[in-house]
N, C-alpha and C positions, 0 to 999 in steps of 0.2 A: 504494500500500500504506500501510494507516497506520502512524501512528510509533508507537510501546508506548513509553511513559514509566515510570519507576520511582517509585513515589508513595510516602516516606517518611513514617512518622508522625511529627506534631508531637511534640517532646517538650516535658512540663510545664518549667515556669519559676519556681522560689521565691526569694523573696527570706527571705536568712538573718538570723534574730535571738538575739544572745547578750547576757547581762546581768553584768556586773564588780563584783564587789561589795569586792574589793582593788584595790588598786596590783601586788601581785604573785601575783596570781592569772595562768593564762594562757587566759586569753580567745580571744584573736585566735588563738592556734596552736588550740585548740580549734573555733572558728569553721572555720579553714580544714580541720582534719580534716573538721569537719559537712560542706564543701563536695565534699572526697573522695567522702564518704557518698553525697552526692546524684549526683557521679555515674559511681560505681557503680551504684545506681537505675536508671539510665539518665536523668537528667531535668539539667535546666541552673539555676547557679547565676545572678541575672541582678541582687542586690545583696546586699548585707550591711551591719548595723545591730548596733552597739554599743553599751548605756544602762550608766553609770556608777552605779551606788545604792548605798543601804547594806544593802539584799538584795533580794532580788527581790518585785516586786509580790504579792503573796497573793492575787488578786486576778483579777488581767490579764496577766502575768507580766513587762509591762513597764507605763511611766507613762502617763498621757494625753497628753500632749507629744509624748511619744516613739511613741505610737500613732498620731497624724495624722501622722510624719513618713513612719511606714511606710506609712499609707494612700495617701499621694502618691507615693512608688516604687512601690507595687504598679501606681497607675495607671498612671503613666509608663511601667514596665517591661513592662506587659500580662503580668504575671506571674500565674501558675497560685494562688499562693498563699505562705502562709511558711512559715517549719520556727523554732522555736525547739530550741535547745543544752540546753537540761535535760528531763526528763520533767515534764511539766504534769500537776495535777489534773485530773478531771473539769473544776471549778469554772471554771478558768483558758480551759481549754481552750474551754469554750461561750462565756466571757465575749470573750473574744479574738476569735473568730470573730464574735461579736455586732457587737465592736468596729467590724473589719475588714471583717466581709464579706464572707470569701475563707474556703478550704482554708485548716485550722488544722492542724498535724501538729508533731510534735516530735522527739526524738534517738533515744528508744524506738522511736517508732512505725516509724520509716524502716530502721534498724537489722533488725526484724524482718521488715519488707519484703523485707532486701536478702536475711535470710536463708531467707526463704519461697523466692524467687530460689533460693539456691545450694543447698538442699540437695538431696539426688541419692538418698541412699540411705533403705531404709525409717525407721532411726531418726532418723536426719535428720528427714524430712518431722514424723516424731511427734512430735520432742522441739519444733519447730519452731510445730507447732499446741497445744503443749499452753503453751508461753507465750505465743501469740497471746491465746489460751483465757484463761487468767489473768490476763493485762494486760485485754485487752477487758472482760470481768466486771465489773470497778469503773468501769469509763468506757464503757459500753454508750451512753446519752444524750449525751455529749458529740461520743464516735465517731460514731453514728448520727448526726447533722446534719450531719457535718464532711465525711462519705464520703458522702452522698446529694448533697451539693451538685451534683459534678461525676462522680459514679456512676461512677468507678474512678480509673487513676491507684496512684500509689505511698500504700501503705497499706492498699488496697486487696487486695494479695497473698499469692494460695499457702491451704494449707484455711482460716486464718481465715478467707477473706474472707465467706465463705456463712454463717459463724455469727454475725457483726454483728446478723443480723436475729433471730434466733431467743431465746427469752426465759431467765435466768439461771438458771432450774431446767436445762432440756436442756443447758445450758453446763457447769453442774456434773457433771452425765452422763456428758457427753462427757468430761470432766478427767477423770474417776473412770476412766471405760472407756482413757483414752490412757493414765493412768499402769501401769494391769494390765498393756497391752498393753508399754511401757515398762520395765514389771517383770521380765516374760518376757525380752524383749530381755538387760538385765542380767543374769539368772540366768546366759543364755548366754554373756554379757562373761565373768562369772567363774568359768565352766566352761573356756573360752579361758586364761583370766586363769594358774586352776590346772593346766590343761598347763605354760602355757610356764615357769610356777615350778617345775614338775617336772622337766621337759627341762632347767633348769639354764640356758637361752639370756640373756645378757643381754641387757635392754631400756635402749635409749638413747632417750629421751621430745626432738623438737623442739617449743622451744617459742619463742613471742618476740612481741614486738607485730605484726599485720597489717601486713603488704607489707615484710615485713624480708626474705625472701626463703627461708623454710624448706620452701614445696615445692622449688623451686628447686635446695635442695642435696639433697633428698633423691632427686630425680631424678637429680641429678651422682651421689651414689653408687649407688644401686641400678638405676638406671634406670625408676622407679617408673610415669613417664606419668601424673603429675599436674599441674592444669592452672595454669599459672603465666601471669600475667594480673598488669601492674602497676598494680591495684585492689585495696580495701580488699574482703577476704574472700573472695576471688578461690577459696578450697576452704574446702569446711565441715566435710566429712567426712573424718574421719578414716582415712589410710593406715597401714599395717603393713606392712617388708619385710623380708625377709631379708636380710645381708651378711656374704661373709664375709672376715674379717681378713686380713694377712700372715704373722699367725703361724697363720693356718686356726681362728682363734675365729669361732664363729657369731654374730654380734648383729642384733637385731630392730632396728631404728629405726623409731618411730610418730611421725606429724606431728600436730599437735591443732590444731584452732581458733584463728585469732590472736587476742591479746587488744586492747583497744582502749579511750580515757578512755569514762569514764562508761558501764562496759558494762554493762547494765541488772541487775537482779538478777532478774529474769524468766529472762535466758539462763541465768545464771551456774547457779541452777538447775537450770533444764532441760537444759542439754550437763553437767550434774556428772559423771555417769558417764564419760561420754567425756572431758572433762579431766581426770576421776582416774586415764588412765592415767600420766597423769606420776608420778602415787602410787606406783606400782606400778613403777616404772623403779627402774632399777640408776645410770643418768646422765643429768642434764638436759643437755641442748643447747640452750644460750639462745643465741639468733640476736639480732645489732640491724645493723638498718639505720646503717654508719656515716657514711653522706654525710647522715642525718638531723640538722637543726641540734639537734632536740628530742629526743634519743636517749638523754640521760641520765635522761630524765620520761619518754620511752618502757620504760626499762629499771625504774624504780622501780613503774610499774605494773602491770608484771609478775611483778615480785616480789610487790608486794601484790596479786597474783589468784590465785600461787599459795599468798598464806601464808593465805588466805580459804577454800581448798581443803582446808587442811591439811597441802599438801607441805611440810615441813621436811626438812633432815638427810641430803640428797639429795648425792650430790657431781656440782659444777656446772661445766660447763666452758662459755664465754661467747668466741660466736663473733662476732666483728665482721667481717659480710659487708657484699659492694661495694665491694671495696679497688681493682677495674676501675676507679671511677668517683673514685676520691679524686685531688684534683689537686696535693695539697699532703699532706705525712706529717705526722700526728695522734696526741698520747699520748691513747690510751684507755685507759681504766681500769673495773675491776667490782671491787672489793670484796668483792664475797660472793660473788663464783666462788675456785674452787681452782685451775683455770686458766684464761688468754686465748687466744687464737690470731685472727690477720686471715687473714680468705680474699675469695676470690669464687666464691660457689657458680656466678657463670655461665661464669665461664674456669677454675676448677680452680684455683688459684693458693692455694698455704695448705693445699688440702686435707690434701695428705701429710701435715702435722705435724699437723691437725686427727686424722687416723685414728693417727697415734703418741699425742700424748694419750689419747684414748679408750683405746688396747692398754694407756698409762703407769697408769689409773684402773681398768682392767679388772686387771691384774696386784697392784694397792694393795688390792684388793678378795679377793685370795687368798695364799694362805700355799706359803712353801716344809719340802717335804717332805724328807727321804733316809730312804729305808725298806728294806725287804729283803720282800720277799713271797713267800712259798711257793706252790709248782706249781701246791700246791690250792687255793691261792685267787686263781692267773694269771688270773682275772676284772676283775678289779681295775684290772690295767692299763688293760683296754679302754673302763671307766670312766674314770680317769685322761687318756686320751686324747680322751673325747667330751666332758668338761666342764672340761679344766686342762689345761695344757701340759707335755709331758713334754721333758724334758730330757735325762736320760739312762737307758738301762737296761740294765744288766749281768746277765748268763745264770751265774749259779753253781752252785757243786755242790749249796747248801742252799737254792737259792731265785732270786728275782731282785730285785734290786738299784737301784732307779729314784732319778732326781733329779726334783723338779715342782714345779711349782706348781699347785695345787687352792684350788675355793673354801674359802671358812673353814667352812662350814657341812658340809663335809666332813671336817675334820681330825678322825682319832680314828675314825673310822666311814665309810671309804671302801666297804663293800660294801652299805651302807644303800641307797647309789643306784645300786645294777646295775639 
């Protein structure tokens, strides 16, 4: 009988290129994110090249020096090709490749690879070709040599890949016909959007740098069955769950997109809609990886993606997850949260006081009542009940009697939201 072998495919092999143009710049942490990058991809990292300048090549994106050095690992390493750490012009990118010889691809390009890869749902895919769409457009000539070389591969992926060949008018079409289509989508978002501001439910927005671990906890609490994967982007698409409190408050938790250094403004973009639901939140939940040595530049670039967004004014509560894996006790610190809490969304540990915060910001966010309500307008309560927490209510001869707390936008005018 013959033997059936299992025949795996090669995976590509790049050799990574990043350029320092400080002393305290962080390169290397950035490099090694790149290497994440690639593989998530799926493909292997097989060296990495550091050029020291005083900015980067205009040109070639690194020196001629530093060009043969790379040309000599590529040999050696029978490597697929390179990925450089910034986004390359057209210009760079032909030149480079000219240079080398090899697949030219950069921190954009792979990035939207990976998100061709992971997105799952319809706007996903859209939002996903419609920056393919846009980046491509300006680097149509350079892309086209770089991707016909080796006629697929990472770059290569998800609906860009077919519109590579097709010319800059039909590109614009297609942009034109994805953002309608996009449009419609969003109308929807904030037909969704003005329910759940109706219903009164607070929305708790997870947000934090990729692989901090917020499907993870949002799975711990709602039991969501999101796919958690210690990979950079491991979900793209956004969740929405229900939860409900110990005092029986209802709260929405929505997971968004991690963010991540030099995340292209292609994306930023095109998931705007879907990152603005942190907009639209009542509390941020900023997640960071604590065992990250970089976690403090993980955390500031988060801030600067939401303050790009427009989120301000939010109140923030700043989860430091993977307190499993810490070997040694660590002062952490955020500043611009209201409050901290260490957990571990994989063993539960933290959570408690994590869900008493949230009750302690949900309760700061409403006002206490003592009122007297009459028979006829015993509606009231029932309101009181579905959006604030009652406290107490006493049955009198003139009325009834209640203690609560209600949101603020209810003080004064509790029958507006029967």
């Amino acid at each position: 009988m013959a033997k059936l072998y299992d025949i795996e495919e090669a995976k590509e092999q790049f050799v990574l290129i990043g350029v320092s143009v400080s002393d305290n710049d962080d390169t290397k942490e950035s490099l090694e994110e790149l290497k994440e990058l690639v593989e998530t991809a799926g493909a292997l990292t097989v060296g990495m090249v550091i050029q020291n300048r005083e900015k980067i090549h205009p040109a070639t994106y690194i020196g001629k020096g530093k060009i043969e050095e790379v040309r000599q690992m590529i040999f050696e390493a029978d490597a697929t090709g390179v990925i450089c750490d910034d986004e390359l012009s057209p210009a760079q990118l032909k030149n480079l490749e000219d240079a080398l010889q090899t697949k030219v691809l950069d921190r954009t390009i792979l990035i939207l690879d990976i998100f061709a890869k992971r997105a799952t749902t319809k706007e996903g895919k859209l939002q996903v070709e419609l920056a393919q769409l846009k980046f491509s457009s300006t680097r149509l000539i350079g892309l086209r040599n770089s991707l016909s070389r080796l006629g697929g591969g990472i770059g290569t992926r998800g609906p860009g890949e077919k519109k590579l060949e097709i010319d800059r008018r039909h590109i614009r079409e297609r942009i034109s016909q994805l953002k309608r289509e996009l449009d419609d989508l969003e109308k929807n978002r904030e037909t969704a959007r003005s329910l759940r501001s109706r219903s009164k439910i607070p929305v708790v927005a997870i947000v934090g740098y990729t692989n901090a671990g917020k499907s993870t906890l949002l799975n711990y609490l709602t039991g969501a069955g999101v796919l958690e994967e210690d990979k950079l982007f491991a979900t793209l698409d956004p969740t929405t769950r229900s939860y409900t409190m110990e005092s029986g408050q209802q709260v929405l938790f929505t997971d968004t997109v991690g963010f991540i250094r030099k995340l292209p403004h292609h994306l930023i973009e095109a998931f705007r809609s879907t990152l603005e639901e942190a907009k639209y939140a009542d509390i941020i939940l900023h997640v960071v990886d604590s065992i990250n040595p970089d976690l403090y530049k993980q955390m500031h670039i988060v801030y600067d993606t939401l303050a790009k967004l427009g989120i301000r004014d939010k109140a923030i509560i700043t989860v430091f997850n993977k307190q499993d894996l810490i070997i040694s006790e660590q002062a952490l610190k955020d500043f611009k949260a209201d409050y901290t809490v260490k957990i571990s969304a994989k063993t539960g540990e933290g959570v408690d006081k994590l869900l008493e915060l949230i009750e302690k910001v949900l309760m700061e966010q409403k006002v206490f009542i003592e009122e007297l309500i009459s028979y006829k307008e015993a509606g009231k309560i029932h309101t009181i009940r579905k959006y604030g927490q009652l406290l107490e209510e006493e049955y009198r001869e003139d009325g009834i009697f209640v203690k609560a707390y209600i949101p603020k936008e209810f003080a004064g005018n509790i029958s507006a939201f029967n």
